[in-house]
GUNUFI-238830 format. One record per atom (N, C-alpha, C): residue in one letter; x, y, z. Coordinates in steps of 0.2 Angstrom, whole numbers, plus 5000, padded with zeros to 4 digits. Atoms other than C-alpha are relative to their C-alpha. Example, Ala and Ser with C-alpha at 12.3 -4.5 7.8 and 13.67 -1.06 7.14 Angstrom:
# residues 2
A500449945000
A506249785039
A500450065000
S499649944999
S506849955036
S499650055003
***
This chain:
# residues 161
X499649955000
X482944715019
X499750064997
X500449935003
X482444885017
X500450044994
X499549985007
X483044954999
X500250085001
X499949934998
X483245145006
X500650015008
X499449984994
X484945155019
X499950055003
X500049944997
X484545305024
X499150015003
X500650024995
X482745275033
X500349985007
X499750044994
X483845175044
X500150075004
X499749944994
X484545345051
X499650025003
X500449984996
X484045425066
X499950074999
X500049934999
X483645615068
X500450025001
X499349964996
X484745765073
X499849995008
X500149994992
X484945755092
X500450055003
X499449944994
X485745895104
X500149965004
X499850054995
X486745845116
X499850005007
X500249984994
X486245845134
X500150085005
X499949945001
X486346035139
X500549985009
X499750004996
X487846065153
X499750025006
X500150024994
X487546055170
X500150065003
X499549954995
X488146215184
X500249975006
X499950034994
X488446095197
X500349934998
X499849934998
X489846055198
X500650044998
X499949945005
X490846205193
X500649984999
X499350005005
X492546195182
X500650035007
X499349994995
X494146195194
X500150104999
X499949914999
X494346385187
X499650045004
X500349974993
X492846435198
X500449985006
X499750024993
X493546345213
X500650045001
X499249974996
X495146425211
X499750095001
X500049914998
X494246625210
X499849985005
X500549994993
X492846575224
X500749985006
X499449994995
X494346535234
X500550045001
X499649945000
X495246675231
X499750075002
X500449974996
X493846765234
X499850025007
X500150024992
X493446705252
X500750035004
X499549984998
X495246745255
X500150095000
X500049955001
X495146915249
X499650025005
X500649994997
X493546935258
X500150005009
X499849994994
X494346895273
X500650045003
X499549955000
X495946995273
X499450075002
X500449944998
X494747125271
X499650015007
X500449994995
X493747115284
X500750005008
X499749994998
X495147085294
X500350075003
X499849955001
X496047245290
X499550065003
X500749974997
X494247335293
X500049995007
X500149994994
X494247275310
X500550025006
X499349984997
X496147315314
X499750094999
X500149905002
X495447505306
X499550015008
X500450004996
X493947495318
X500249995007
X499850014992
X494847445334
X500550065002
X499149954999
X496547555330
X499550095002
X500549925001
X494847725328
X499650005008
X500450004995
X493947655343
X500150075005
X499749964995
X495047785356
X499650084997
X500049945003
X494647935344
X499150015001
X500850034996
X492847875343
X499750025006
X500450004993
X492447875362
X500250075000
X499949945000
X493448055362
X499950054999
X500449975001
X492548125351
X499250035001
X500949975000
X490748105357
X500150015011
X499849954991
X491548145377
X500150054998
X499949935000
X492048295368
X499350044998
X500549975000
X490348325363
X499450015004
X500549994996
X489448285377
X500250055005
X499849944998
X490748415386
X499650074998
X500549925003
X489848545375
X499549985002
X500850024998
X488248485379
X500050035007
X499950004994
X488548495397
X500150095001
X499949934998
X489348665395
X499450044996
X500649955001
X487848735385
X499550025005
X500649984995
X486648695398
X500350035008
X499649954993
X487948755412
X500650025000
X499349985005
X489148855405
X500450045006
X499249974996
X490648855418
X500449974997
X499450015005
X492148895408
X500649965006
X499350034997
X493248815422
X499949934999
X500150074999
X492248645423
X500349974993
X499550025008
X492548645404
X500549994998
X499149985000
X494348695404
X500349935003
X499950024995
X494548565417
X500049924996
X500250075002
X493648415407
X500449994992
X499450005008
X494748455389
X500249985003
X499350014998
X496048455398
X500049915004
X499950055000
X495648295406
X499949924994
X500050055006
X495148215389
X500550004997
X499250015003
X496748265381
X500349965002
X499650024995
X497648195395
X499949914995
X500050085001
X496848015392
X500049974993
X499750015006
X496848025373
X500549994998
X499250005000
X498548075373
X500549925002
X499550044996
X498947915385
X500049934997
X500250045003
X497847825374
X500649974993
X499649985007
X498747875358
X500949984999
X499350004998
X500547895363
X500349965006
X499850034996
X501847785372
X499850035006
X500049994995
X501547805390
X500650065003
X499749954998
X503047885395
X500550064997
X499849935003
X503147985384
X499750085002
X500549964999
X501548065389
X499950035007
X500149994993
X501348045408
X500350045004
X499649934995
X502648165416
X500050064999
X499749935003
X502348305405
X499250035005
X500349964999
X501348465413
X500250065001
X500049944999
X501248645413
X500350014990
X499849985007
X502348715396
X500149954998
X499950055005
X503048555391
X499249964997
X500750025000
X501148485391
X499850034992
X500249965004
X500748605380
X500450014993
X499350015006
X502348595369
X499849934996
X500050045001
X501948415367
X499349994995
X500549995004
X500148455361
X500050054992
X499849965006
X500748595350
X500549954994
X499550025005
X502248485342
X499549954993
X500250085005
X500848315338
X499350044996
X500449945003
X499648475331
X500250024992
X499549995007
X499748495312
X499950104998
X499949934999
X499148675315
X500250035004
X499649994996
X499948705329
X499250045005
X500749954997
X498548845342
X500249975007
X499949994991
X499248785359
X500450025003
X499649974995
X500548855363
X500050094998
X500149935000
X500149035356
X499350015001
X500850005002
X498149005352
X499850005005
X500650054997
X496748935362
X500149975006
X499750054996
X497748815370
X500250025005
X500149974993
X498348915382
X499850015005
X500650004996
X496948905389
X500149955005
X499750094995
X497248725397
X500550005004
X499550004994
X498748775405
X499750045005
X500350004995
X497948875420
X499550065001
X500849935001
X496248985415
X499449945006
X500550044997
X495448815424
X500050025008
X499849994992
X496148885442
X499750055001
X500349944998
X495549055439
X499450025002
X500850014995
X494249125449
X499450014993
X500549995006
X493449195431
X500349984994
X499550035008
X494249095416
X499550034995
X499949935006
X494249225399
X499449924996
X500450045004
X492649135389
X500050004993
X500049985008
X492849225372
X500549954994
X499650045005
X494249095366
X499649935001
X500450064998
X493048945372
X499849944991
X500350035002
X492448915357
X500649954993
X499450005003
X494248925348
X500349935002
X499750064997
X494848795360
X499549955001
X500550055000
X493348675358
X500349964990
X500150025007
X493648675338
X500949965002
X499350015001
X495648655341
X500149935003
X500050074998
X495448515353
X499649944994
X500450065004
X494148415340
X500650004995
X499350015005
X495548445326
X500449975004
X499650015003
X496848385334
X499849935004
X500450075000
X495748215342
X499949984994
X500050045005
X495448185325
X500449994997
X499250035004
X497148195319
X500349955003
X499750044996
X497448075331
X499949944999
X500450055000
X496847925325
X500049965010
X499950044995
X497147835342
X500149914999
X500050075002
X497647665346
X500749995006
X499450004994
X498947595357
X500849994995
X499449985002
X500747635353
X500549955003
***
């Protein structure tokens, strides 16, 4: 027998160092909260992204319209292709019949009401009602009636109604 008790003992030991695999139920519960959030979101983004699409395409028709009229500036052709861009944006944007049967002052009316600046039915806009028939449609507001159509296409988000 050994006269010294304390020889018997062993050193200090650390304990085996914690693991990260695998993880405490309170991660499971954020990483899945997570994933949800993650997915809503993307969801929402893709509802924003489909509801913009209309505005989108209408936007760069309306600049390849200027494009077109820089290199061949007939104000009726222009006149002519607003006016058909409004048309389908509008059809896009707004109920159908809401939209479909309006032309001449109501046309116009309707464009001025969903306008937050209003410009078509005193402005610009006048224009679209029937400068496109004329033998020489007036050029000097062209540029007025280019900015007023992009404003109010991007007020428009688009989307089906």
């Amino acid at each position: 027998m050994n006269p010294d008790p304390l020889a018997q003992l062993r050193d200090y030991h650390l304990p085996e160092p914690v693991g990260w695999w695998p993880p405490a139920p309170g991660w499971w519960l954020l990483a899945g909260l997570l994933l949800v959030l993650l997915v809503w979101l993307a969801v929402l983004l893709r509802r924003r992204y489909r509801r913009t699409a209309a505005r989108r395409a209408a936007l760069r028709e309306l600049q390849v319209l200027q494009q077109t009229h820089a290199r061949d500036p007939d104000a009726a052709a222009l006149l002519r292709g607003l006016s058909q861009l409004l048309r389908r944006f509008a059809l896009q944007r707004f109920p159908r019949h809401q939209v479909a049967g309006l032309s001449g002052e109501p046309w116009l009316e309707f464009l001025h009401r969903e306008s937050a600046d209003g410009g078509f039915l005193d402005g610009p806009g006048r224009l679209l009602l029937d400068a496109q028939y004329r033998p020489e449609p007036p050029t000097d507001q062209l540029p007025d009636l280019l900015r007023l159509v992009r404003r109010w296409i991007a007020r428009n988000p688009g989307g089906s109604a």
